[in-house]
C-alpha positions, 0 to 999 in steps of 0.5 A, a space after each residue: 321248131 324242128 321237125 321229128 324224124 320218126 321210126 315206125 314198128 309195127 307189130 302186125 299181128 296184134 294191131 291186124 287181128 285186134 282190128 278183125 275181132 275187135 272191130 270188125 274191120 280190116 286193118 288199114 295202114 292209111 290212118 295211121 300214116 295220115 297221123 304221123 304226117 301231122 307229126 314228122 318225117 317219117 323215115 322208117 317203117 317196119 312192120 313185123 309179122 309171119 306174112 304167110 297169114 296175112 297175105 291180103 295185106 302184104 301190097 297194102 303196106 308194099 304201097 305204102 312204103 312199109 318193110 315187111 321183116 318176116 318171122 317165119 314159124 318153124 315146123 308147125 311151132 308157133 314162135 310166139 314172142 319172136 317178133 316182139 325180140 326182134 322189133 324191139 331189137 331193132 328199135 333200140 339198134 336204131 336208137 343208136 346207130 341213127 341219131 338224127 331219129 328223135 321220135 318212135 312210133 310203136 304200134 302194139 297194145 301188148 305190155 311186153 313192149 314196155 320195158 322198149 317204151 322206157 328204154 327209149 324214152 331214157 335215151 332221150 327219144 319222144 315215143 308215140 304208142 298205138 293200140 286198139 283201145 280194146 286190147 291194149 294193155 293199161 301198162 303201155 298208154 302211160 308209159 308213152 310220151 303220146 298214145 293213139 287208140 286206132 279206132 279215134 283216127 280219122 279215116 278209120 270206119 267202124 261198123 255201124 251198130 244198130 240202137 237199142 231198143 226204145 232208145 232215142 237219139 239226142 237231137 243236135 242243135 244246128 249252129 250249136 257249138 262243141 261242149 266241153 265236158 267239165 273234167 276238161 276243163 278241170 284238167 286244162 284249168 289244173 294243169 295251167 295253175 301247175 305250170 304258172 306256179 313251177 315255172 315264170 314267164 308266159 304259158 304258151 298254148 304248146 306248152 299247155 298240150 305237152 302238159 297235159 300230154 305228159 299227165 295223160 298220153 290218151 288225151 285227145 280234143 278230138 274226143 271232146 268233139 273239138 277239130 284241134 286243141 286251139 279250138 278247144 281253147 278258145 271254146 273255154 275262153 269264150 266261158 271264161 274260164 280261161 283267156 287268150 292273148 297272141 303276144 307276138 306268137 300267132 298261132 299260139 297263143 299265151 294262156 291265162 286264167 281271166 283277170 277277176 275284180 279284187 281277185 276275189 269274184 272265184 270266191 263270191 259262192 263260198 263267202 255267201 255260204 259262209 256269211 249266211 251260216 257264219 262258220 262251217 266245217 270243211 268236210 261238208 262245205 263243199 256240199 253247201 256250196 253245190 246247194 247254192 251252185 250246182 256246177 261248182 267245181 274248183 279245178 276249173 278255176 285252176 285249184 287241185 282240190 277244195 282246200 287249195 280253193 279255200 285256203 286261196 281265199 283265206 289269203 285273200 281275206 275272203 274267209 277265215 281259216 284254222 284248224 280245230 284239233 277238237 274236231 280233226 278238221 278244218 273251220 271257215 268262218 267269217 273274215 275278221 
């Protein structure tokens, strides 16, 4: 696979003062560039700013490589979308003039830029947003192919706050493995069952991660306390939740939902309930099922929502199923 070519803009001071007042720290470029090092060949950075306000940082992004285009303030008047103009002027310039560019890294959290992100996604270049999780605007995350929140990269230390009062830390188990939460897992499960069903052939692990990229640009396994995505799924392999196989790829691995007995075993909690009660509403089914199982949920084993799940088992002659005009619902009994 080839390697992107990134074009870095920087809009300073939104990221250098959301560090200061959000954070309570001094911006730092060094995180960000460790990112973009795991992602490409950076081959343009600019950042934008009146640099008489900032001129601490001027030699950190000098070190670093970093252009410092100046938007001066005129006669005490504060040009206040002056460098957003012309950091999205420059950004699209770019588009055009270099070709060879396939990625851009736009470091903003203001919503302004936008309307820059889908542009340039609409000139078929891959768009990376970073922000600072407490003052980006919900706007900008989903309209970028991936966003990073500055304070999740490694490198970056915040303060350290003091616990409240009578509160006591968990105590970690040593040796004990990362968890992973159960919307994870429904997000990876569903986003798999997506994909099989759109698509034919095997699903590759970096097929997986550009999916649920593209469903959430914010995701990160870091988050879930995970070193990187393949670590994450062979954590879920090793529940069973989902299975691994290299087939030829090492490094990444296809993708698949367990082999089951009869593929029936998914269904085993919801043809008890129904045998022990021999009809059932759908509306209420669900809370039945978490009586008897109380971890049950249905996007872990890759279905969108519980009628997909009980209609699966329909097919599968597990359950019955039919709609009752009578009631407006759904009634599931006993397979014939």
């Amino acid at each position: 696979m080839e390697e992107e070519r990134i074009g870095l803009f920087i809009d300073y001071e939104n990221l250098a003062i959301g560090a200061r007042d959000d954070l309570g720290i001094q911006f730092d470029f060094k995180p960000i560039a460790d990112a973009l090092a795991e992602r490409g060949r950076v081959v343009v950075r600019r950042a934008y700013a009146d640099w008489s306000s900032f001129e601490g940082d001027r030699r950190m992004l000098a070190d670093n490589q970093v252009e410092l285009i100046e938007i001066p303030q005129r006669r005490g008047r504060v040009r206040k979308n002056a460098a957003d103009i012309k950091m999205a002027v420059d950004a699209v310039e770019l588009a055009f003039e270099r070709d060879y560019v396939t990625a851009f890294v736009i470091c903003t959290g203001d919503s302004d830029f936008t309307p820059l992100v889908q542009k340039l996604r609409e000139l078929n270049k891959r768009v990376i947003g970073v922000g600072l999780q407490a003052s980006t605007s919900a706007m900008l995350p989903p309209a970028c192919d991936e966003f990073l929140f500055y304070e999740r990269l490694g490198g970056v230390e915040l303060p350290t706050r003091k616990p409240k009062p009578k509160q006591k830390p968990p105590e970690a188990t040593e040796g004990a493995k990362p968890h992973a939460p159960e919307d994870v897992a429904a997000l990876v499960t569903t986003t798999l069952a997506g994909i099989q069903r759109s698509s034919e052939g095997p699903v590759r692990s970096s097929t997986l991660k550009r999916a649920l990229l593209r469903k959430d640009p914010t995701f990160s396994e870091a988050e879930h306390g995970f070193r990187a995505f393949g670590e994450l799924l062979r954590h879920l392999a090793g529940d069973s939740i989902v299975e691994l196989s290299e087939d030829g790829s090492r490094g990444d691995p296809v993708v698949d939902f367990p082999k089951t007995d009869g593929d029936t075993k998914d269904f085993a909690v919801l043809a008890a309930v129904i045998d022990k009660t021999g009809q059932q509403a759908l509306s209420g089914l669900k809370d039945l099922i978490r009586k008897r199982q109380g971890d049950f949920n249905e996007r872990r084993l890759g279905y969108s929502g519980f009628l997909r799940y009980v209609q699966a088992a329909s097919a599968r002659g597990v359950v019955g199923l039919e709609w009752d005009d009578e009631t407006g619902d759904y009634v599931v009994s006993k397979a014939d």
